[in-house]
N, C-alpha and C positions, 0 to 999 in steps of 0.2 A: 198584671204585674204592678206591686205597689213600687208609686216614684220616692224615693228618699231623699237626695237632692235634686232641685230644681237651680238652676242658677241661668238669667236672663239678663243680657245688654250689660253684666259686669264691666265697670272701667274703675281703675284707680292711679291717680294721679298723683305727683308729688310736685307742684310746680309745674314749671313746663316739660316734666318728664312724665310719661304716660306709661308705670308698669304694665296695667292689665288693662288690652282695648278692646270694648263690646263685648267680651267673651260670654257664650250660651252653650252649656247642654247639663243634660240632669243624667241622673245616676240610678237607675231599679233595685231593687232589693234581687239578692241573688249574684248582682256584677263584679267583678274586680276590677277596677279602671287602673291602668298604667296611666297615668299623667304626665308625661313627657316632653322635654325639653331641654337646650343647652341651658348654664348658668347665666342667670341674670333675665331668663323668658320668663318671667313671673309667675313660676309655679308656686314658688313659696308665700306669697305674697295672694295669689289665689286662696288657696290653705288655709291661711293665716285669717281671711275677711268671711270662709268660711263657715271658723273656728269661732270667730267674734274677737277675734286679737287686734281686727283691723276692721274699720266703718270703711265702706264704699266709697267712691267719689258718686256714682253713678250707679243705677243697674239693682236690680233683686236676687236677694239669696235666700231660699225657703230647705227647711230640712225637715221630714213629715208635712209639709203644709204648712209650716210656722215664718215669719220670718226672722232670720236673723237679728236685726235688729230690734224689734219688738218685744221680741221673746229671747233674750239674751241665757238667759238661767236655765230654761225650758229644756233650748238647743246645747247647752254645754251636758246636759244629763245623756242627751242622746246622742252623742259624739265623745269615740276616743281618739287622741290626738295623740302623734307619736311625733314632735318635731324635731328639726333636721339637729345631728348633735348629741340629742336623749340628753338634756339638762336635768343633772340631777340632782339633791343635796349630799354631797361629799359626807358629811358627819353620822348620816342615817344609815343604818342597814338597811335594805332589800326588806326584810319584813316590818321595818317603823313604817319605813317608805308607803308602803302598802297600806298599810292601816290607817296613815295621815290622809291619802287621795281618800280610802272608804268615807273617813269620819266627814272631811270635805264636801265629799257629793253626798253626805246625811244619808249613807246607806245604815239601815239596823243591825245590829247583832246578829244575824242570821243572813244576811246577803253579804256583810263582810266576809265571815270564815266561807262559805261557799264561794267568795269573787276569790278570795285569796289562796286558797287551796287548787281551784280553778287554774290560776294564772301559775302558780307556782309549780302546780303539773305539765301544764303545758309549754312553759319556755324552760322548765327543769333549771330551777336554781335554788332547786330544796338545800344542796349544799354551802351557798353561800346567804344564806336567810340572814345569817348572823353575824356578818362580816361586813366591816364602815363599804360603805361605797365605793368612796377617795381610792380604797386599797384593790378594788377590782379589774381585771383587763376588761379593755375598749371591748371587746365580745360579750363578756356578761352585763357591760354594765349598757349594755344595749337589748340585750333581753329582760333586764331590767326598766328598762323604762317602754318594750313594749309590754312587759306585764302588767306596768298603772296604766295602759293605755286599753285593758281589754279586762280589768278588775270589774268592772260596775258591769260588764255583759253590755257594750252602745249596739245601737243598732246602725250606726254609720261608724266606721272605723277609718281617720287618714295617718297617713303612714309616712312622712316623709324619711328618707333614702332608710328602709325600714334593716338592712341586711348590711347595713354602712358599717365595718368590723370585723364582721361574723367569716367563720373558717367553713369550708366548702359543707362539712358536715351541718353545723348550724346555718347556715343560709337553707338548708335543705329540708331540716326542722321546719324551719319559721315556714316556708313555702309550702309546706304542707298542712302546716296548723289555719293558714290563710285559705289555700281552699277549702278545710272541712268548714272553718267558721261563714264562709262565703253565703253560702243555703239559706243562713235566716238574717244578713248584714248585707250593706254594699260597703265595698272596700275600697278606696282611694290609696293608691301607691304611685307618691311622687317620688321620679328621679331621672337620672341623666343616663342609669347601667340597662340597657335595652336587652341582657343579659334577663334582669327581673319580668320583664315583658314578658318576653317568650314563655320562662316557665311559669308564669303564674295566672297572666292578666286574659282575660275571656274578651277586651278590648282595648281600645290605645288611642289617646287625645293626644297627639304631636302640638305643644306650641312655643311660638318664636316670635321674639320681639313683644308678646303683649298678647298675640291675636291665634289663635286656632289655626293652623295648617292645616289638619287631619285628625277624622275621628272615623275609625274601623276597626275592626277586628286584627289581630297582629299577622295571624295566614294572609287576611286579604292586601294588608299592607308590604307582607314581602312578598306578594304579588306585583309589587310595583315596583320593585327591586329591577333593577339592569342585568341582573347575573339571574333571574327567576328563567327557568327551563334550561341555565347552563346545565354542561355537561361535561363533567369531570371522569378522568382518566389517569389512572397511577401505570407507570408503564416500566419496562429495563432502561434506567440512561443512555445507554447504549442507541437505542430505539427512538429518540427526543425527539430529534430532525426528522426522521422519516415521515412519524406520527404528527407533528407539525405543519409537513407538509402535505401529507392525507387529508388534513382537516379544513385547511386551505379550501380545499376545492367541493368540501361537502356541502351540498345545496342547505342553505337555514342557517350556517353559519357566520355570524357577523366578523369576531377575533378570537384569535385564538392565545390564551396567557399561561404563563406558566405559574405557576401557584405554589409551588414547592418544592424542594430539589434536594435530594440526599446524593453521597456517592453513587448509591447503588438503587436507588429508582427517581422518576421523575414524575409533577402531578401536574397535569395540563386541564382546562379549563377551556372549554369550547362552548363561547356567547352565545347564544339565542339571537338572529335577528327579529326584534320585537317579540321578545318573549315568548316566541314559537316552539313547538314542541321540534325536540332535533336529535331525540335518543333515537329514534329506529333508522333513521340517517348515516347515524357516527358510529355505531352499531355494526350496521352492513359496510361501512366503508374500510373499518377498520379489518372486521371478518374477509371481505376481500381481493386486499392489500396483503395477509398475513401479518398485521400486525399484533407483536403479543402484547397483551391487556390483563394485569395483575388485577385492576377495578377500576369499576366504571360505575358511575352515583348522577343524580340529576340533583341542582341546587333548587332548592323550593323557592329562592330570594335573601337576600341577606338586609334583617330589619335596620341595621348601619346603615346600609346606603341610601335605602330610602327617608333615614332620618337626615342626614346628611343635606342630601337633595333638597328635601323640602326646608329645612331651616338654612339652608347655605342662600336658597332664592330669595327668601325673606330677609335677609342681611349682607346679602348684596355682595357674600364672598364667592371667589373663586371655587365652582364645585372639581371634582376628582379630572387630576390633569392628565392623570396615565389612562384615563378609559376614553379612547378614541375610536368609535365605530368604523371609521373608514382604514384604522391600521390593522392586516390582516395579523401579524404576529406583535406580540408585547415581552 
């Protein structure tokens, strides 16, 4: 597997504030990295020193083998960069736009119309090619500035908050153009919506305050989830308390929550203690009991909480006050 980025003992400093500390891992061709973090954990800022927009204080950044600093020209040919925002020039259309980046990165006459055709296919804004910028909605003019971000065909693409606009159907677009492009690119998608994770990213760098929390796969991360092996139940209202108290007494059962409440059903959530499988359990106790069950689902983990957790440790906030293992009902 070719390595794309390499990034080693990363720090960057501004005075006595420390954005990004020691930060290490690299990137394969093939990957999607969710890069993840609350505001202000130095994603962008990573990115950014990446990109060559920002020199290091400390630490090495290689992309093919190159380093960033070194090879400053090199690296910007083989990186598209989509930063947070999609700054664009107001006065341009979408297609001057286009043809300014080609002539820019001194691509030929023949890799322009091919990048531009390209890009214009795939974020679909053949319609507004010809229309100022300035006059576009926050959705296109974000598919616009991932279109100069993936004109020249890079072979490392970073994306910051890449879907930041976009209506449920174009988020769905863009997330599909990301995985085909995936196969022959490594893809960096920084943001804070763990929403993107899930549907996109093949794995997930959690960080907080500066430093790495976690680097896995986003399954094996809501694996680490407090609610992974729950086991939800939509039941009659009617039925709330009784099923409540069934659940109480089911062996593997740590608490039992109620998760959602209509007139006319109720959905209850039965913990895992430690993550234990507890479906054939809640299963036969409910089948037992005669209690009626509309549906019954196991939670894989919910990637929130374990983001939560891990940057709440790291800054030293209070993590979730309502989830008490020792309270049988919530």
């Amino acid at each position: 597997m070719t390595t794309l980025l390499d990034i080693r003992g990363l720090t960057k400093s501004y005075g006595p504030i420390t954005a990004v500390d020691n930060v290490s891992f690299s990137v394969d061709q093939g990957e999607v990295l969710g890069f993840i973090g609350p505001n202000g954990s130095g994603k962008s800022t990573t990115m950014k020193i990446v990109t060559g927009f920002l020199a290091p204080t400390m630490g090495a950044v290689e992309v093919g083998g190159q380093d960033v600093t070194r090879y400053p020209l090199e690296i910007k040919r083989r990186i598209g960069y989509l930063p947070e925002g999609a700054p664009l020039y107001g006065d341009m259309t979408p297609l001057s736009l286009l043809k300014f980046v080609c002539k820019v990165r001194r691509l030929s006459d023949e890799q322009t119309k091919y990048g531009i055709d390209y890009a214009v296919e795939k974020l679909h804004i053949a319609n507004v090619l010809y229309q100022p910028i300035e006059t576009l909605s926050k959705g296109y003019k974000r598919r616009v500035g991932l279109a100069q971000a993936i004109v020249h065909e890079p072979e490392l693409l970073i994306l910051d908050e890449p879907t930041d606009g976009l209506d449920p159907n174009q988020k769905h677009e863009v997330r599909e153009l990301l995985k085909e492009m995936s196969g022959k690119k490594a893809v960096i998608i920084s943001t804070h919506i763990l929403e993107e994770v899930e549907a996109v990213c093949s794995r997930a760098i959690v960080i907080a305050k500066g430093r790495v929390v976690a680097d896995d796969d986003p399954l094996s991360l809501q694996s680490r989830s407090r609610l992974h092996n729950a086991v939800g139940i939509r039941i009659p209202a009617g039925q709330a308390q009784a099923c409540i108290d069934v659940l109480n007494d089911v062996e593997g059962v740590q608490q039992v929550r109620r998760s959602a409440e209509t007139t006319a059903t109720v959905e209850l959530l039965a913990v895992a203690g430690h993550g234990n499988e507890i479906l054939g359990n809640v299963r036969n106790a409910m089948e037992e009991k005669g209690v009626t069950v509309e549906e019954i689902f196991v939670e894989r983990g919910r990637l929130e909480d374990v983001f939560r957790d891990l940057t709440y440790a790291v800054e030293g906030l209070q993590q979730d006050p309502d989830f008490n293992p020792e309270t049988p009902n919530a």
